[in-house]
C-alpha positions in Angstrom: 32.9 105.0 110.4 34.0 103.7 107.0 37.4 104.4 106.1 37.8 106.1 102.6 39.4 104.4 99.9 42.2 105.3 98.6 43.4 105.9 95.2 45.2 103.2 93.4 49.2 104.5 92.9 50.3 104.2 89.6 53.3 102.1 89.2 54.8 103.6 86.4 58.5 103.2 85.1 59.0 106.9 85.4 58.9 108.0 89.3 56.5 110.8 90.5 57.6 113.3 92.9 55.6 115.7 94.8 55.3 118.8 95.6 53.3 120.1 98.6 51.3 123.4 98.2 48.7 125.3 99.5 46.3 122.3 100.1 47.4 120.5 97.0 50.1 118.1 95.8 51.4 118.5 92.2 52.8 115.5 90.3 56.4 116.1 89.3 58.3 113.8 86.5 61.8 113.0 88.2 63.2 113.6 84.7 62.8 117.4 85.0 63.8 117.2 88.7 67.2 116.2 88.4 67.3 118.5 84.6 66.2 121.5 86.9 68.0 121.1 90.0 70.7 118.1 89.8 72.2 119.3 86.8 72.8 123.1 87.9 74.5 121.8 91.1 77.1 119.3 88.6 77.9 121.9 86.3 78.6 124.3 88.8 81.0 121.8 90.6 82.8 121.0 87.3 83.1 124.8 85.7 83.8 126.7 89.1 84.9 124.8 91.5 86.4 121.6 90.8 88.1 121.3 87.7 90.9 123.7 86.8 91.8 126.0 83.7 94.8 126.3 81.0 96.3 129.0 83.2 96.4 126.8 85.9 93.9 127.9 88.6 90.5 126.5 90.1 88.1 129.7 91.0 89.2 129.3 94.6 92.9 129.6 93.7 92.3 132.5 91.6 90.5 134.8 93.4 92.8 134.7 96.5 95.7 135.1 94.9 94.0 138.1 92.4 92.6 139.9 96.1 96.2 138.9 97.6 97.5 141.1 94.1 95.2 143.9 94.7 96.6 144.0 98.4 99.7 145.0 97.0 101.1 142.1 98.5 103.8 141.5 95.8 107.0 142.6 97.0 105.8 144.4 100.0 105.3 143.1 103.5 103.4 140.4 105.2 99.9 140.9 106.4 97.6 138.7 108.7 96.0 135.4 107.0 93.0 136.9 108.4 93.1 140.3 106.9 93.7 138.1 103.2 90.8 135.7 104.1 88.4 138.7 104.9 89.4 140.7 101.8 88.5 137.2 99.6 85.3 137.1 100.8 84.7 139.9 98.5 85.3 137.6 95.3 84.7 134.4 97.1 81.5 134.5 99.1 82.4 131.5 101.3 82.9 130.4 104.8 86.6 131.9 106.0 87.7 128.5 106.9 87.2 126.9 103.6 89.2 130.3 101.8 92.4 129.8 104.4 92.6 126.0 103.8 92.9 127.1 99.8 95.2 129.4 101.0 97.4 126.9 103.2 97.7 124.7 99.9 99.5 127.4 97.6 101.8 128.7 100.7 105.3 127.6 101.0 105.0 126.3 104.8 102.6 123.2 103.8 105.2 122.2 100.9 102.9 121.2 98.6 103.8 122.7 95.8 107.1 123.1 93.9 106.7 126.4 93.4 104.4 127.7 96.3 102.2 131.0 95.2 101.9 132.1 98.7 105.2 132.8 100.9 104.3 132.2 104.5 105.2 132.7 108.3 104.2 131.1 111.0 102.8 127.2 111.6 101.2 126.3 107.9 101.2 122.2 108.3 102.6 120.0 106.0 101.1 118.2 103.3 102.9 114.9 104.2 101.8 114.9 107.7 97.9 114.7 108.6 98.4 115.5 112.1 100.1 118.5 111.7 97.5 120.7 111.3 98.1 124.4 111.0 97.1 127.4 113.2 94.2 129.5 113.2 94.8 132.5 110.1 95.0 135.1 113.2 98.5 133.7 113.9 99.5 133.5 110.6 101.3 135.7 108.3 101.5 135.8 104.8 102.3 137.7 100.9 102.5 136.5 97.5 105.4 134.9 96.7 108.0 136.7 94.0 107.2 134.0 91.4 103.6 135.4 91.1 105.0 138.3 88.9 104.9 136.1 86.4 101.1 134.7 86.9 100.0 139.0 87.5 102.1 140.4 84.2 100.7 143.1 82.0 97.2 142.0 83.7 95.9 146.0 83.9 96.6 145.5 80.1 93.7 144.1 79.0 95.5 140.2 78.5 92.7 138.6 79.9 89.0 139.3 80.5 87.1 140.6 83.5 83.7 139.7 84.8 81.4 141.0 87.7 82.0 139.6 91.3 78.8 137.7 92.8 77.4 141.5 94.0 78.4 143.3 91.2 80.5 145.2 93.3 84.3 144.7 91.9 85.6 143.3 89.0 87.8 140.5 88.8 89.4 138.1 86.0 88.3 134.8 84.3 92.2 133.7 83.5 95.5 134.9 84.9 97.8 136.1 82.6 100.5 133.8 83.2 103.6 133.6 81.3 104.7 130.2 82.2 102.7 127.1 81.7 101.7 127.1 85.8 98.7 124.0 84.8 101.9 121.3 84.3 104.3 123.2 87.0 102.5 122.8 90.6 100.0 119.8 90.7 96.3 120.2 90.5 93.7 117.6 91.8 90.0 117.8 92.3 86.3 115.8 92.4 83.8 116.6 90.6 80.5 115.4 89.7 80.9 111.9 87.3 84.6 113.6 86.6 87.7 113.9 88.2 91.3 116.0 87.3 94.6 115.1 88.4 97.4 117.0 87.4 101.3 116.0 88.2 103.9 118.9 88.8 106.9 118.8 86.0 109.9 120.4 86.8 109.4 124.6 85.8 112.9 125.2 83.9 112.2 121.7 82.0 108.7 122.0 81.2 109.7 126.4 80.2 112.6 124.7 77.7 109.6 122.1 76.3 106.9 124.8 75.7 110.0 126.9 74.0 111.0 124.3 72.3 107.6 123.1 71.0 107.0 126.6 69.7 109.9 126.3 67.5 109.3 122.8 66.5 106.1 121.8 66.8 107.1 117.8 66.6 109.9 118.0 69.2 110.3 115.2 71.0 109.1 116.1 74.3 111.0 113.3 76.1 114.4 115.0 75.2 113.5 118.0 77.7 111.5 116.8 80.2 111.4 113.4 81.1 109.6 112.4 84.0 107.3 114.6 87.0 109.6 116.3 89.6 107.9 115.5 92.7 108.0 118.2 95.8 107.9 115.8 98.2 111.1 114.5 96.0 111.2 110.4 96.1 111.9 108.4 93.3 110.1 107.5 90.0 110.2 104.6 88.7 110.6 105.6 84.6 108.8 103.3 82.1 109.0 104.2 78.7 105.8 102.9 77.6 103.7 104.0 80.6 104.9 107.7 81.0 104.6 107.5 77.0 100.5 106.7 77.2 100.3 109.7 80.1 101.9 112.3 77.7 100.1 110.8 74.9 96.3 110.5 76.6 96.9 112.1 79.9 96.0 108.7 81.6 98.2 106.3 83.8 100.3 106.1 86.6 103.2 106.5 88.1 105.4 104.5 90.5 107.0 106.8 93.3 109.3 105.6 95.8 110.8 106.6 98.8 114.5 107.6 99.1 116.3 106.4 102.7 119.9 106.3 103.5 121.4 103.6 105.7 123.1 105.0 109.2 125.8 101.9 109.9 126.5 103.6 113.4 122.9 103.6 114.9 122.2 100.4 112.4 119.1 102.4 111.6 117.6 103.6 107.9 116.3 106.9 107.9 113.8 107.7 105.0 113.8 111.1 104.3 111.4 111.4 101.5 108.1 109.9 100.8 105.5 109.4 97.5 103.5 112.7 97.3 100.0 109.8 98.1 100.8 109.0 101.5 101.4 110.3 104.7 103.9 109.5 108.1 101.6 108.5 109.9 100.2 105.9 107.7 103.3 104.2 107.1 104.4 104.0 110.7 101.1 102.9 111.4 101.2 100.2 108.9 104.8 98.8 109.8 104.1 98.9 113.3 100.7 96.3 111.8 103.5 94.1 110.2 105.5 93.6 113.0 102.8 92.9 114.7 101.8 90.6 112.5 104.9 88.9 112.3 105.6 89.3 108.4 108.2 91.6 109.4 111.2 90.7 112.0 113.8 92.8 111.4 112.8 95.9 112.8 112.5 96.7 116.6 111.6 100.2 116.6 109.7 103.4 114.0 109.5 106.8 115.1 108.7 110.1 113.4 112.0 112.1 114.0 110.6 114.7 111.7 111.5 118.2 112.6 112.8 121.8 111.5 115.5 120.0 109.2 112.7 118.4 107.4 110.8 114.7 107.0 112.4 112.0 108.5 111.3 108.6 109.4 113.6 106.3 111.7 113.5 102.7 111.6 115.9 100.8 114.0 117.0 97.6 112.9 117.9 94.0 114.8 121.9 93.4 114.3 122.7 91.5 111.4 119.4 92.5 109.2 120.3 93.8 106.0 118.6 97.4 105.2 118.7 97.0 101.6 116.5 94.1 101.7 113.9 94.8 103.9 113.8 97.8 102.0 112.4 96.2 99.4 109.7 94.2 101.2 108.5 97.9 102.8 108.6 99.3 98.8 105.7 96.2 98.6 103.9 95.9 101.6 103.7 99.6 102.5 102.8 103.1 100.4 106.9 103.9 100.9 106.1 103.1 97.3 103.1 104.6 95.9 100.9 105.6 92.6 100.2 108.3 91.3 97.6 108.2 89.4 97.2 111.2 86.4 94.1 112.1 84.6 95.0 115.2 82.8 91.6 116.9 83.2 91.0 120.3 82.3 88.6 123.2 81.3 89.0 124.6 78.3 86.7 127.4 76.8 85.0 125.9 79.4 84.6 122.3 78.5 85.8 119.6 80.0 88.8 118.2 78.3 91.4 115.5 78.9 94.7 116.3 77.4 98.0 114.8 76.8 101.2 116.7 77.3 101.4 118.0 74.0 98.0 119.4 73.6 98.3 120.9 77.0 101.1 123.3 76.1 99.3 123.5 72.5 96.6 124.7 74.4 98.8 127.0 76.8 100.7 128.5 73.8 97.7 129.2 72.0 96.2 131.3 75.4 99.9 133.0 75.7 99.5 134.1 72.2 96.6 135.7 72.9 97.5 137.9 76.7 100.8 138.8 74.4 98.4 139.9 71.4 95.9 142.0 73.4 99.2 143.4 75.8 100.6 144.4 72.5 97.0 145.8 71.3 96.7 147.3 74.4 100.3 149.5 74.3 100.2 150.2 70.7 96.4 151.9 71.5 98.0 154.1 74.9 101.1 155.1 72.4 98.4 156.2 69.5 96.5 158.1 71.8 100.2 160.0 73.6 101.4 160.7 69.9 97.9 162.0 69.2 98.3 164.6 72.2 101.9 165.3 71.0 101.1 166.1 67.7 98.6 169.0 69.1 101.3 169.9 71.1 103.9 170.3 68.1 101.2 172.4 66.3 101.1 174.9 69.1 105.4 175.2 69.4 105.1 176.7 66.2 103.5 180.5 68.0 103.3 180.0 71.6 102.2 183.3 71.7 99.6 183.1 69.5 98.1 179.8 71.8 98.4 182.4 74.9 96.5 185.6 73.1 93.6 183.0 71.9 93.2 182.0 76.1 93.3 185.7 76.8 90.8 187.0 75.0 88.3 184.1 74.9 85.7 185.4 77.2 83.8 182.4 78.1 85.6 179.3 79.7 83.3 177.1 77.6 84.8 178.8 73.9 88.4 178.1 75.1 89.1 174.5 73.3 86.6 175.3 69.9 88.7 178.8 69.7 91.9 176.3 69.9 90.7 173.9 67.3 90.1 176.7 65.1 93.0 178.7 65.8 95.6 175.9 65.0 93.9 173.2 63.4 93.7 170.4 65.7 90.9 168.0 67.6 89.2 168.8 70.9 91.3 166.4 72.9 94.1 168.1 71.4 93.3 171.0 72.6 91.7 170.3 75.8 95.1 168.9 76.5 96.7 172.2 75.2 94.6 174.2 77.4 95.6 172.0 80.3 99.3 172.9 80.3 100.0 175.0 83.2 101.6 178.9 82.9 104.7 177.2 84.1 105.1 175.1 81.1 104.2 177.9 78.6 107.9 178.2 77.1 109.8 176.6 74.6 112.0 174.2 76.2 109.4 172.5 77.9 107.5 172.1 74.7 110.6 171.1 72.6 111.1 168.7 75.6 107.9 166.8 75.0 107.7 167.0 71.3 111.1 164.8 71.2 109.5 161.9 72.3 107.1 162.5 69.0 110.2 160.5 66.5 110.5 157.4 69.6 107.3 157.2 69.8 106.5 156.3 65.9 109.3 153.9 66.0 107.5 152.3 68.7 104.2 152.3 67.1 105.7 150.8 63.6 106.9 148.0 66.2 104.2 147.6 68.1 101.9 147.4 64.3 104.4 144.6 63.2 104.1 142.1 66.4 100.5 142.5 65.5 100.9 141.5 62.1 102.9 138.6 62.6 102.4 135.5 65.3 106.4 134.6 64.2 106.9 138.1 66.5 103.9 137.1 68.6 106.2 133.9 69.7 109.8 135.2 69.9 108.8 137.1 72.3 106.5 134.1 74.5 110.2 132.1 74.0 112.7 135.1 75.3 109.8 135.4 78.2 109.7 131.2 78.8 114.0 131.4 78.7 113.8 134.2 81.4 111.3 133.0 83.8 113.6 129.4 83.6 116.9 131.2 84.1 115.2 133.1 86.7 113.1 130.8 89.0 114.5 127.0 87.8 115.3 124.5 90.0 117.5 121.4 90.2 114.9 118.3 90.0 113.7 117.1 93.2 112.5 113.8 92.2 115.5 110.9 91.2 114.6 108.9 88.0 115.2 105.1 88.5 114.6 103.2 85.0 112.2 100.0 85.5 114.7 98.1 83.7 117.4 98.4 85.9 115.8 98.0 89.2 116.4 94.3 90.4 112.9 93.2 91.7 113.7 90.6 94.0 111.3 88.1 95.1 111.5 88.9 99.2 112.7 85.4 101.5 110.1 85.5 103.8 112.0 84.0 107.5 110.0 81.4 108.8 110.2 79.6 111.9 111.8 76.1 110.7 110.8 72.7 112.7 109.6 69.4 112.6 105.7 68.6 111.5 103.7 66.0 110.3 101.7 66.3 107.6 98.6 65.1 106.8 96.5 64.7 103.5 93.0 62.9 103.2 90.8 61.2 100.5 88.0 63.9 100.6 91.0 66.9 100.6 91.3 67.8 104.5 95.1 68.7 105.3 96.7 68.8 108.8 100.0 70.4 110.2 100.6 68.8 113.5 104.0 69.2 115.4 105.5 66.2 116.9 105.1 66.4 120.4 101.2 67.3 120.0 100.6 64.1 118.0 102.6 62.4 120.8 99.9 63.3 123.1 96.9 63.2 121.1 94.3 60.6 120.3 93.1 59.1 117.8 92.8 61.4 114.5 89.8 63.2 113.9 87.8 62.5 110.5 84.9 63.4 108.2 82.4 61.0 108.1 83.4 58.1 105.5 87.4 59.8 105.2 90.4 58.2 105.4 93.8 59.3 105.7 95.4 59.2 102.5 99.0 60.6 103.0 100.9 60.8 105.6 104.5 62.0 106.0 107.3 63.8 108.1 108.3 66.9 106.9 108.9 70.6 108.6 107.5 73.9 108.6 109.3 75.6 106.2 108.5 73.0 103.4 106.4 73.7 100.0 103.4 72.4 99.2 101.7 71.2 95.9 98.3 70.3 96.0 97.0 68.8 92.4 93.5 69.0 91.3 91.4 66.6 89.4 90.9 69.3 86.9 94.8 69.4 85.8 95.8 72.6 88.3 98.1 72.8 90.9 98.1 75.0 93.8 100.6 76.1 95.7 101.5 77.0 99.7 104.2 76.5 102.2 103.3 74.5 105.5 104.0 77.8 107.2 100.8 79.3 105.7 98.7 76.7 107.9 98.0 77.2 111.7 99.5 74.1 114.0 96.7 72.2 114.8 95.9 68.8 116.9 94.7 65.2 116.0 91.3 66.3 117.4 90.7 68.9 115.2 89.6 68.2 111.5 91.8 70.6 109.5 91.4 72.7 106.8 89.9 72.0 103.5 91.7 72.5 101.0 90.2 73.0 97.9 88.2 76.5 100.3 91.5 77.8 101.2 93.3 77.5 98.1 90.0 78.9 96.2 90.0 76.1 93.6 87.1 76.5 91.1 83.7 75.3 91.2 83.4 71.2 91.4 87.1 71.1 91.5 88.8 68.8 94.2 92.2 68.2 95.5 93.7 64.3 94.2 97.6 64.8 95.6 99.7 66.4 98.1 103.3 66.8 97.2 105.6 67.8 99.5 109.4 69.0 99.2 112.3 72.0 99.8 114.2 72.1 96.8 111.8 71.3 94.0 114.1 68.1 93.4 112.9 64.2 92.3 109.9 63.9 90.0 105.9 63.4 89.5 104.9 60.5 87.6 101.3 60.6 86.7 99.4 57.6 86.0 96.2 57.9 83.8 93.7 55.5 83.2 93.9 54.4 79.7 97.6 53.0 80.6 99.7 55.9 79.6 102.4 57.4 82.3 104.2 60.6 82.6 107.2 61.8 84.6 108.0 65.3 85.2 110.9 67.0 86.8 109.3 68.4 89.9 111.3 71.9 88.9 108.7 72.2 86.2 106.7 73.7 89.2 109.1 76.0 90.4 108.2 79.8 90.1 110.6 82.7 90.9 107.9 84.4 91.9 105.3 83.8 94.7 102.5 82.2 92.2 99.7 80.4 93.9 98.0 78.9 91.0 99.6 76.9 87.8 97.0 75.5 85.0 98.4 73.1 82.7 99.6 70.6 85.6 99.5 67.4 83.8 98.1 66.2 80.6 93.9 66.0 80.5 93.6 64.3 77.9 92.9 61.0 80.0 91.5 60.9 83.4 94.5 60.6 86.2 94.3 57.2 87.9 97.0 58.2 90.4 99.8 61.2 90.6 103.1 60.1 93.0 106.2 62.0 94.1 109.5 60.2 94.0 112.8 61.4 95.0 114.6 59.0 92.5 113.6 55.8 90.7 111.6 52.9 92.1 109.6 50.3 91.4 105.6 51.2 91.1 103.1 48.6 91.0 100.0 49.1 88.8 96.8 47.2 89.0 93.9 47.6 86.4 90.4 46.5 86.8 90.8 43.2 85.3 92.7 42.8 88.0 96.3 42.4 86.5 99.4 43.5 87.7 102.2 45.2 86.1 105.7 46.1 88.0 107.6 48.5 86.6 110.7 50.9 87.6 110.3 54.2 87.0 114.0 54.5 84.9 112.4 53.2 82.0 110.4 56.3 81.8 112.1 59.1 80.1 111.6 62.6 82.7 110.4 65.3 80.8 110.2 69.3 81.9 106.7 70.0 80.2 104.1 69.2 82.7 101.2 68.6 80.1 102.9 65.7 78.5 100.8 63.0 77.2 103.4 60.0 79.2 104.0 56.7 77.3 102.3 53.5 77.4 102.9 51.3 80.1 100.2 49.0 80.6 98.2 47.5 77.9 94.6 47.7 78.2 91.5 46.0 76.8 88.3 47.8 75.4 86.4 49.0 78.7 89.7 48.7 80.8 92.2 50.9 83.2 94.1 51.5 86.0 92.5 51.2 89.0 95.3 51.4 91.4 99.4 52.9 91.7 101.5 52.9 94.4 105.3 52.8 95.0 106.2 48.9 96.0 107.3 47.8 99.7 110.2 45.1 99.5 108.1 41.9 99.7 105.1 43.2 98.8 104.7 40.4 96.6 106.0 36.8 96.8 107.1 36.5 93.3 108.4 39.9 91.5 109.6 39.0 88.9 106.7 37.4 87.3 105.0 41.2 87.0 107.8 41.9 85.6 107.4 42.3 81.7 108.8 44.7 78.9 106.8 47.4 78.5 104.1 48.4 77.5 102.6 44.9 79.0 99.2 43.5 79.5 100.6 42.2 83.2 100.2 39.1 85.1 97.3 38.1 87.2 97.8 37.1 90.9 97.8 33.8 91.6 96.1 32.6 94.9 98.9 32.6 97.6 99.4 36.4 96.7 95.9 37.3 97.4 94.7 38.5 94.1 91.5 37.3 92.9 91.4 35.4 89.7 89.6 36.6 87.0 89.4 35.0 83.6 88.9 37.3 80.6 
């Protein structure tokens, strides 16, 4: 049977999806996929989910702690987790376990927060800890915590708008009404799609005095009140100006935390008692334990986790003599003991994503504030309105109680009551439904006179009320006196210590190595060997690339620096100790691969000392010389890589080390010899120096050869001895030089 052709697919640059129906596949243009689908899903994630709002809150957060508030669980008792986790479910149609890890985060137990929402009992984990995980929400206990007064004021007062739960069933609000800035208090961080938000916590009296403060005077300098974050995990910070500037200007950067430890003399042991909010216990034990291991680090011989009910603590035991302070410094490197935080002020506002600096942020905030304070205000002055309304009827009626009574009495219908009221006295139907409300009881003077009192107060009230409104100067008094309240009332003494960057002596750490004996070995085609003494006792012969030679050889020990010069005016450097021991059978490493020198670049020199003492003298082709101070190439730090080595401007013909001055033979390719001591050279400290002439050289000439002289190298010194610069002698016969007439 023939086999049906198929239809040529079109290979288009937009891709087709498909859509199986019925029988039939529809051609779909991916464009309108991802518009229809993707981008629902993304926007979803950023405006309800991810990415939290001036008042602080992600959705999650907000409807637990708004069905937590509607427990009546401020100021009352603790109830089961899982009672709270069911009741969310009413605002939060998700999975319970995903509503009780939100819940975990804002409670008191996990430490997470500097001013937890949620005040626990029972086992709640800890933040700093990942395998202290926390029981099941039927063990747990919990209410909100007092502080949350402040996040729920005046909210049955119309501050903030409500919206329909996911059934329709319950109402419940888009923004909390909170009276402190709560989005720079307790940190915030969350993924999104293609955006992220990372909020730092500030210290809550601080960042209350800076929002006051900035209401007053809109270009206070923020610095002056609040400084730096205040970590709850504590630590230090490591202030720089200019970074924690571009944060509170853009709401970008980062900042260095650092662990505090104290040093126990007794047990010769440093306990570390607080940690960079980034990292965890277990992953700094886990990574000291991989230097010790490793060998970079030998001063430790034991790390536990000692933490307990007294709090975080991490116990390192020390070998006698090591210095705590010190090794210290190498964890603060090597390990997240110090850590970044990274910021990205991110957050929604009027629902768009925005990222704010410092300023704007409490701009923003203020802004909100005026408004929950403006509709609060609103709110009372309409409920006062409506009471003085009812008290006016009622101050119309104190006038002939009697008559109110006979008008009741002989209305026959229930229905004519409140019109026979109205018209009787003068006054509206709600007046006089709430006349015809008062009970028989209440029907004499005093009571009346009672009530109408409040009629004066109540005016005053309104005429205050009526001014707020009118002016935002009123409008913001009263957001300050709230801010100077909430600080005097819930501050805090700053967790986090600030260490300024300047002050902080960053020492390069002395690495201990094992010091011995080694020969080392360089070759022409830039192979080096480390071989100890006794190993190339007992070896053979030495092991070499096809057409190699040895080019250097020398006896030196393990703990000795290394420069390797390029042809391409580049030095690299590493200490013997950074190469393996290896054998005369074995054909080492190559250097220019394990240094990572450039692309066609090779090695020409090996240099070799311990206290950057003695000098390089460079010998370049056209007949120039340089001599550098080998400190040139000492760094305080641990560089590997220093351009600018030696002049380029002529091709090097040879590169030497000497420990002090010496005779150094040079031969060009006519063959002529020039010897020369290396005092007549003047040292210099820049490395790219240019060198002086030496030899003089003929049109298509240069050096060819230069080496340090052996004592009777040649017969007759002296005779290659000449004032420089100097064309040289040519060898006579007995001396084995080859004549050559020019």
């Amino acid at each position: 049977m023939a086999r049906k052709k198929q239809p040529k697919r079109e290979n288009t640059p937009k891709m087709q999806g498909f859509i199986a129906g019925a029988g039939e596949i529809q051609a779909q243009d991916i464009n309108d996929t991802l518009r229809q689908n993707y981008m629902p899903y993304a926007m979803s994630v950023i405006m309800s989910r991810a990415i939290p709002e001036i008042d602080g809150f992600k959705p999650s957060h907000r409807k637990l702690l708004y069905t937590m508030y509607k427990m009546n669980l401020l100021g009352s008792a603790r109830t089961k987790s899982a009672n709270i986790v069911g009741q969310t479910m009413k605002l939060n149609p998700h999975g319970d376990s995903a509503i009780y890890d939100t819940m975990v985060r804002l409670s008191r137990g996990y430490e997470a927060l500097l001013h937890p929402y949620v005040d626990s009992k029972g086992n709640f984990g800890k933040f700093y800890s990942r395998d202290m995980a926390w029981a099941a929400s039927r063990y747990t206990e919990a209410r909100l915590d007092p502080i949350c007064r402040e996040l729920f004021r005046d909210i049955d007062k119309d501050t903030v708008d409500f919206v329909d739960n996911y059934d329709s069933t319950m109402k419940e609000p888009t923004l909390l009404p909170a009276a402190f800035p709560s989005v720079l208090v307790n940190a915030n961080t969350g993924i999104a799609v293609g955006m992220a938000s990372s909020i730092c916590p500030f210290n809550l009296a601080e960042v209350c005095t800076t929002a006051a403060e900035l209401i007053r005077d809109p270009k206070h300098d923020i610095f002056m009140t609040m400084q730096a974050p205040d970590f709850p995990g504590g630590g230090q910070i490591i202030f720089d100006r200019a970074a924690m500037e571009q944060i509170y200007k853009t709401g970008r950067g980062s900042i260095k935390v650092r662990s505090r430890y104290t040093y126990d003399k007794s047990a010769n042991c440093i306990d570390i008692t607080q940690i960079p909010p980034t990292t965890t216990i277990e992953a700094i034990v886990e990574k000291v334990i991989d230097l010790v291991k490793q060998g970079k680090v030998k001063e430790i011989t034991d790390i536990r986790d000692e933490t307990g009910l007294d709090g975080l603590k991490i116990t390192i035991d020390l070998k006698r003599g090591a210095d705590p302070d010190k090794l210290m410094q190498r964890l603060f490197r090597m390990t997240t003991l110090e850590d970044s935080f990274s910021c990205n002020f991110n957050v929604l506002i009027a629902g768009v994503p925005r990222v704010l600096g410092v300023r704007e942020l409490f701009e923003e905030w203020t802004a909100f504030r005026m408004e929950c304070v403006r509709r609060r205000t609103h709110y009372d002055l309409t409920k006062k309105k409506e009471k003085l309304h009812l008290l006016y009827g009622l101050k119309a009626i104190l006038l002939d109680i009697d008559k109110a009574v006979r008008i009741v009495r002989e209305t026959e219908e229930e229905s004519e009551v409140v019109p026979n009221l109205m018209i009787g006295f003068g006054i509206d139907e709600i007046q006089a439904e709430y006349v015809a409300e008062i009970r028989l009881r209440h029907l004499n003077r005093e009571f009346i006179l009672k009530r109408t009192e409040e009629v004066n107060s109540l005016e005053e009230e309104i005429r205050d009320l009526e001014a707020i409104l009118a002016s935002k100067t009123r409008i913001k008094t009263i957001i300050v006196r709230e801010l100077n309240e909430i600080a005097q009332k819930y501050g805090q003494p700053r967790r986090s210590h600030i260490l300024y960057a300047e002050e902080i002596a960053e020492e390069e750490p002395v690495e201990t190595v094992p010091d011995y004996p080694v020969n080392l070995f360089f070759t022409k085609e830039g192979y080096f060997k480390k071989i100890t003494p006794l190993s190339l006792r007992m070896g053979g012969d030495q092991k070499l690339k096809d057409g190699d030679e040895i080019a250097q050889q020398m006896e030196s020990t393990n703990a000795a620096e290394l420069l390797f010069f390029s042809d391409k005016a580049q030095v690299y450097k590493l200490k013997a100790a950074d190469f393996a021991d290896t054998k005369a059978s074995v054909m080492g490493e190559y250097v220019p691969a394990r240094v990572q020198m450039d692309e066609g670049e090779s090695a020409a020199y090996m240099a070799v000392t311990t206290d950057f003492k003695g000098y390089m003298l460079f010998v370049f082709d056209n007949g120039k010389v340089a001599k550098v101070e080998l400190s040139a190439y000492y760094t305080k730090t641990n560089r590997r890589k220093l351009i600018n080595a030696y002049s380029d401007k002529a091709p090097l013909a040879a590169a030497l080390q000497i420990s002090e001055d010496c005779d150094v033979l040079l031969t060009s390719s006519s063959g002529r010899r020039l010897l020369m001591n290396t005092a007549l050279i003047a040292p210099k400290t820049t490395k790219s120096t240019q060198g002086v002439a030496v030899m003089n050289l003929k049109k298509g000439q240069r050096i060819t050869d230069a080496h340090i002289y052996q004592e009777d190298e040649l017969q007759n010194p002296s005779r290659y001895r000449k004032k420089i610069p100097a064309l040289g002698a040519l060898p006579n016969g007995e001396e084995g030089g080859e004549q050559i007439s020019l």
